[in-house]
C-alpha positions in Angstrom: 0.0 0.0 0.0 2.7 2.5 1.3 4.8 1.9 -2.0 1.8 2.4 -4.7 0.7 5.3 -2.5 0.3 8.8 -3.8 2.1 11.0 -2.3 0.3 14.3 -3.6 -2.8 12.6 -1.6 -1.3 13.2 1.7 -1.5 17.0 3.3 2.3 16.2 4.5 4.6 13.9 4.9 7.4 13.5 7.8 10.0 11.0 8.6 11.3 10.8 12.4 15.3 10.3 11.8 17.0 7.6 14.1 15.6 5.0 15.6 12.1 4.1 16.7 11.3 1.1 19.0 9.3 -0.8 16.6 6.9 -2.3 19.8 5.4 1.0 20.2 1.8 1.0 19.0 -0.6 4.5 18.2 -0.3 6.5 21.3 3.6 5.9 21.9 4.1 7.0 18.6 1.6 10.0 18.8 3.1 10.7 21.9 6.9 11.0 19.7 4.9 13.1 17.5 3.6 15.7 20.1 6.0 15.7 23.3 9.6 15.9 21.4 8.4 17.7 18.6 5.8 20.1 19.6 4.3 19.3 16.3 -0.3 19.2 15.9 -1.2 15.1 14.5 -4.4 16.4 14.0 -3.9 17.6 10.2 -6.0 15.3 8.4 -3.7 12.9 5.9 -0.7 13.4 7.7 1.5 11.0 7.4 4.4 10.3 10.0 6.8 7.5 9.4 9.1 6.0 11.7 12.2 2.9 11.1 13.5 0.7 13.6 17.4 -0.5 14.1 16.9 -3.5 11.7 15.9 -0.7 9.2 13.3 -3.8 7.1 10.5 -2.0 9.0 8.7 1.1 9.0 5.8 2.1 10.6 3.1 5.0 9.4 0.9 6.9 11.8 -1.7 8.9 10.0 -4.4 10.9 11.2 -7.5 10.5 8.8 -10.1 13.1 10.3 -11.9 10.7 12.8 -9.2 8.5 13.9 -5.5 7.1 13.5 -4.4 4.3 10.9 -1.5 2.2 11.7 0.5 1.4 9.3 3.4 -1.5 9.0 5.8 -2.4 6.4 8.2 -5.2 6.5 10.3 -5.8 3.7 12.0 -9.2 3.1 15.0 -8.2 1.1 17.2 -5.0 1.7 16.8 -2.3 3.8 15.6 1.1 3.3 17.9 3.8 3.5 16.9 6.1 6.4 18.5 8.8 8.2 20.4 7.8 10.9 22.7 10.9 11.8 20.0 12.9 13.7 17.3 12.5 15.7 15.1 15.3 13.6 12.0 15.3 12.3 11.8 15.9 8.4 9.5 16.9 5.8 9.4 14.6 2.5 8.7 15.9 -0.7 6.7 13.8 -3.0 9.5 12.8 -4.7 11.5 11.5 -1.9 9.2 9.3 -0.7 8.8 7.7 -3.7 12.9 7.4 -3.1 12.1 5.7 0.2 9.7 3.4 -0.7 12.0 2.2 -4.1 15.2 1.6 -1.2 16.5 4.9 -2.4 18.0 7.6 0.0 16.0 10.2 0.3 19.4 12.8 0.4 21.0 13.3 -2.9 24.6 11.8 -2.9 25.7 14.9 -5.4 25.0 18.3 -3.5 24.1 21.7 -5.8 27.2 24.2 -4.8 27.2 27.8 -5.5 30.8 28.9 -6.3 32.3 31.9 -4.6 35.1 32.8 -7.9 35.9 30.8 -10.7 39.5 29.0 -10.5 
């Protein structure tokens, strides 16, 4: 479902960087959402994912107007390529999560650069 998803359907899209104890359920993870980020779940079609250490699973919280949908994603081969380095809650463009859900990074490897004087 996640992977055939469209993302232009959702109102946003966030990805919690680092690890997420995979046992939590709804509230623990709604409880993430609000208490370390200060951030309102009730935006209808807001989607928040989070990856545990194995990084094969991902889970989805998303508020649809009259209640939360858990979703849960295990993928039998690879991993997905999360981020890892922080602990900070990002916004996904359309395009990168279509990234994450084909096992792409979601960070381009080549970075735009603005040079200061030619050489």
């Amino acid at each position: 479902m996640l992977k055939d998803a469209n993302p232009g359907s959702f109102a946003g899209i966030y990805i919690v960087c680092g690890y997420t104890d995979m046992r939590y359920g709804i509230d623990s993870l709604a409880a993430i959402i609000e208490q370390r980020y200060k951030m309102n779940l009730f935006i209808p079609n807001t989607l928040f994912l989070f990856c545990g250490h194995s990084a094969s699973k991902i889970k989805g919280l998303l508020w649809e107007g009259d209640g939360y949908l858990l979703l849960y994603k295990r993928i039998e081969s690879g991993r997905f390529s999360w981020p890892r380095t922080s602990s900070d809650l990002r916004d996904l463009t359309p395009e990168q999560f279509r990234w994450l859900m084909m096992g792409f990074s979601i960070d381009p490897i080549i970075q735009t650069i603005n040079p200061v004087r030619s050489a």
